[in-house]
N, C-alpha and C positions, 0 to 999 in steps of 0.2 A: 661574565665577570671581568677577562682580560679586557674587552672591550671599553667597561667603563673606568678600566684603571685608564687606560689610553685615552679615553676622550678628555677625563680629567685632567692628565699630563700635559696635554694640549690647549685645553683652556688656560693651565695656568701659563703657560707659555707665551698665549696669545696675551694675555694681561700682563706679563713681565716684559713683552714688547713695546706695547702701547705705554707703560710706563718709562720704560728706557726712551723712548722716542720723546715723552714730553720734557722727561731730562734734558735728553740733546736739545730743542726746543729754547727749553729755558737759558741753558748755558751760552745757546747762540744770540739769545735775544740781549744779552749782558753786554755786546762786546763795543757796543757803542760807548756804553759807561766804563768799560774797560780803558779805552782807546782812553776818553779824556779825562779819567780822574787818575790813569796810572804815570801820566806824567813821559813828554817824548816819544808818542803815539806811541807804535809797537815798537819800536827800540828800545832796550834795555827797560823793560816792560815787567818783571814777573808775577804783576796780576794778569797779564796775558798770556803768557809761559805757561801758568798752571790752569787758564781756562783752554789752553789747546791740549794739554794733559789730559785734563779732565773729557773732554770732544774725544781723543784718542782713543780712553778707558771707554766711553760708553758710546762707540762706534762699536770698539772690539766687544763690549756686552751683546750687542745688537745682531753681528754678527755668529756670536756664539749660540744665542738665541733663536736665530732665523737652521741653522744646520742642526 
């Protein structure tokens, strides 16, 4: 019985990675459109302020996840 609580755990774990990861993915794949519609490349930029935010949070998910 412990055993299948544990594999459970585990699956879901593996599925909140693979989630988290297509996050990062997507947020990364934005920053071309970041770059040119937020105006002064990355410079005084804060739609790209909050997409490295956001990168930061679901790194630190990823990592919470992985331990």
């Amino acid at each position: 019985m412990k055993k299948n609580a544990e594999q459970k755990k585990l699956e879901n774990l593996e599925k909140e990675l693979e989630e988290l990861k297509k996050r990062m993915e997507k947020t990364l794949k934005k920053s071309n459109e970041i770059f040119d519609v937020g105006g002064d490349g990355w410079h005084d930029n804060p739609a790209y302020d909050m997409m490295n935010a956001d990168i930061d949070k679901i790194g630190g998910l990823i990592d919470e996840v992985k331990d």
